[in-house]
N, C-alpha and C positions, 0 to 999 in steps of 0.2 A: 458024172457032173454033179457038184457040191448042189445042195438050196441056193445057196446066194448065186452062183454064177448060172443057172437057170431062170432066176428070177432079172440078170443082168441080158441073159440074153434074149429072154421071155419081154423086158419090156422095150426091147427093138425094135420090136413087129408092131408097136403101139402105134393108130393113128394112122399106119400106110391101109385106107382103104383102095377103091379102086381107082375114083378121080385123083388119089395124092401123086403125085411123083415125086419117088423117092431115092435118093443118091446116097454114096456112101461117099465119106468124104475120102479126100484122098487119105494115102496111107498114112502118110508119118500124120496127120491130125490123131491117129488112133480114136477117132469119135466117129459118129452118124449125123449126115445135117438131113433134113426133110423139107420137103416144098410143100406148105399145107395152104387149101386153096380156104381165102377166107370169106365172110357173106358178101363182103363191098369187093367179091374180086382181086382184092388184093394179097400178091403172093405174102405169106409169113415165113421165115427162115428160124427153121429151129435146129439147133446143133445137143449133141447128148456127149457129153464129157464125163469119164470115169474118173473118180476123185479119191486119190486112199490115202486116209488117214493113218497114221503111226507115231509112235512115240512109247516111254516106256509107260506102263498100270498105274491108275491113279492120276495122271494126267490132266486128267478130265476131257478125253477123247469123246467118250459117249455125250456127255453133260454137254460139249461145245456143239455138236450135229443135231443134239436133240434142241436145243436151245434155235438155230439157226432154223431148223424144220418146220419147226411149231411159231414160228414168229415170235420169240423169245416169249414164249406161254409157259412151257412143258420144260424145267430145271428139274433133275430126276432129286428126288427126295431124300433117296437112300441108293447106297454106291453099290452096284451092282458089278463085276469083272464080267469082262466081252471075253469069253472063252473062244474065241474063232472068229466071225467076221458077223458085224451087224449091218442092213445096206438100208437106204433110204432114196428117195428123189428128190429135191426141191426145181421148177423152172426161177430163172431167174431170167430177167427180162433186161435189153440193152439198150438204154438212154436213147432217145433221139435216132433209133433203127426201127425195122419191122421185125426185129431179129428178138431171141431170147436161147437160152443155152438151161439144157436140162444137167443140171448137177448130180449122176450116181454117187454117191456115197457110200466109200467103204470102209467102216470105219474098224479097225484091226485089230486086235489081241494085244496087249502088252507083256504079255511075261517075257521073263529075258532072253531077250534073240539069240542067245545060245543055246534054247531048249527050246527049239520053234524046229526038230527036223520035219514034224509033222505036219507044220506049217506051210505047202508048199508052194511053190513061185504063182501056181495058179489064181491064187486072189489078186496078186501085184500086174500078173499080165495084164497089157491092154491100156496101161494107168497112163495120163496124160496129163495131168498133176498130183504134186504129196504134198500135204499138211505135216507137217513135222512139228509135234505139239510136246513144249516142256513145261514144267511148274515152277513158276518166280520162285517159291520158297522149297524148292528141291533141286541142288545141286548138279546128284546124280543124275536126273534126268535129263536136265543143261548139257552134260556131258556124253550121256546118251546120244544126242542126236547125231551125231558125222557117219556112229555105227547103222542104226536105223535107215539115213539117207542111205549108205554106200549100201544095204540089204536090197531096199528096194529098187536102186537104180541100176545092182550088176543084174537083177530080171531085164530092165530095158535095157541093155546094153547089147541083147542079140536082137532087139527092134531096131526099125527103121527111123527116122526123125530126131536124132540125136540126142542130147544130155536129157533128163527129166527135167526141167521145168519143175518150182512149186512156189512153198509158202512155211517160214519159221514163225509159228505161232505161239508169243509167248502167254500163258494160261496163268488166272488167279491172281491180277493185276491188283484186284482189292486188297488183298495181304499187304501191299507197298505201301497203304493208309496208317496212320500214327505216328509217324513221325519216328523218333527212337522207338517205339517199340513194333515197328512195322516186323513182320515174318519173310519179306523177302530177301531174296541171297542172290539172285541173279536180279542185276540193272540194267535198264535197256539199252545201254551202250555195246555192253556185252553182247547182249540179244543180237545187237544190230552190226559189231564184227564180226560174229559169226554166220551170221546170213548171209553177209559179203562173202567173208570165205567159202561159202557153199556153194555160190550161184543162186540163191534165194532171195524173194523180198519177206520184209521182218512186218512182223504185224502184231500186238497186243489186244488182250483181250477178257474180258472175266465173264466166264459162262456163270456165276451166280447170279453177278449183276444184270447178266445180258448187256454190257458193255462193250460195243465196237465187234460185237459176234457177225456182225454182216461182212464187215470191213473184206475178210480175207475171202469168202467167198464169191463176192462180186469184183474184186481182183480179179479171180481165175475165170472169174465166166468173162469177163473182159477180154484178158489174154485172148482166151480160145478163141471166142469170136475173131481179135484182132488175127490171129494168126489163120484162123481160116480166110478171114479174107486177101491175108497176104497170098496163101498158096490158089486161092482161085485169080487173083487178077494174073501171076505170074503162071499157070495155066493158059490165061486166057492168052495172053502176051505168044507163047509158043505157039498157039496155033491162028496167030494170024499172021 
């Protein structure tokens, strides 16, 4: 077992003391929800969602998780390459519920998914949303993504719960400023064809600025939430 998937499975067991009760969600969720008993008695529902991040190097994979983590504090100074899998937690909390959803973060390697045999499906298992991050002013990477998607979703293809689920995030939205001498090559129309064509929702965003960096991750804690509660009412429905 790798550090990062010890550390994912390590923070499972978080919080089930003896009064919690604790359930796993059903299958196709691929997450953990927990029943935490709170001081006023009141139950809290908290769901754990594994979230992996991909796209090609340079990106700004790292820069957009750390950014999001840190409450747009912590924009990494100097560009460091994710040689393997870096993971993090953020909770994030749901509007007008008792509920919140803990975001794993995994955020993944970029070199070229043709020299990833080393790379193995085991980071991707388990994943119940992708960020698929490309760079306004880098083409290639524009183009990268359908390859990225189809890597990480023929791993969920031998799961339970059908297609992956995610989010096309387009990165360094600041470049689009100047008018003619803007640096960007991909327009958000583009962006947002192609997340059509994926099955994705399209999201912009610039980890310098920390602009609209929340946007896509309280989407997916949304989703999840949403959809766990689809799969417990129609649960509940069966057995009465």
């Amino acid at each position: 077992m790798s550090y990062e998937d010890s550390k994912f499975e390590e923070a499972k067991g978080l919080g089930t003391q003896d009064d919690d009760i604790v359930h796993m969600a059903p299958s196709n969720m691929q997450g953990l929800a927990l029943g935490l008993g709170e001081t006023s008695h009141v139950p809290r529902l908290v769901l754990r969602c594994k979230v992996s991040i991909v796209g090609d190097q340079s990106v700004g994979k790292s820069a957009i998780t750390q950014m999001f983590h840190s409450g747009g504090h912590m924009y990494p100074k100097n560009y460091i390459m994710t040689t393997s899998v870096d993971f993090c937690m953020k909770e994030v909390k749901i509007p007008e519920t008792n509920a919140s959803v803990e975001l794993f973060l995994f955020d993944c390697a970029g070199q070229s998914i043709f020299n990833q045999r080393e790379f193995s499906s085991k980071h991707w298992d388990g994943t119940s949303f992708v960020i698929c991050v490309y760079d306004v002013s880098n083409r290639e990477s524009f183009q990268s993504v359908q390859m990225w998607l189809q890597k990480v979703r023929s791993v969920r293809s031998g799961q339970s719960g059908g297609p992956l689920p995610g989010v096309l995030l387009a990165n360094k939205i600041d470049l689009r400023e100047g008018g003619i001498n803007s640096r960007a090559v991909v327009d958000s129309q583009e962006g947002f064809n192609l997340a059509q064509q994926c099955g994705l929702e399209y999201f912009e965003c610039s980890a310098m600025t920390g602009r609209d960096i929340d946007r896509p991750f309280n989407y997916i804690a949304s989703q999840f939430h949403g959809n766990y509660e689809s799969t417990v009412r129609r649960a509940n429905a069966l057995n009465e």
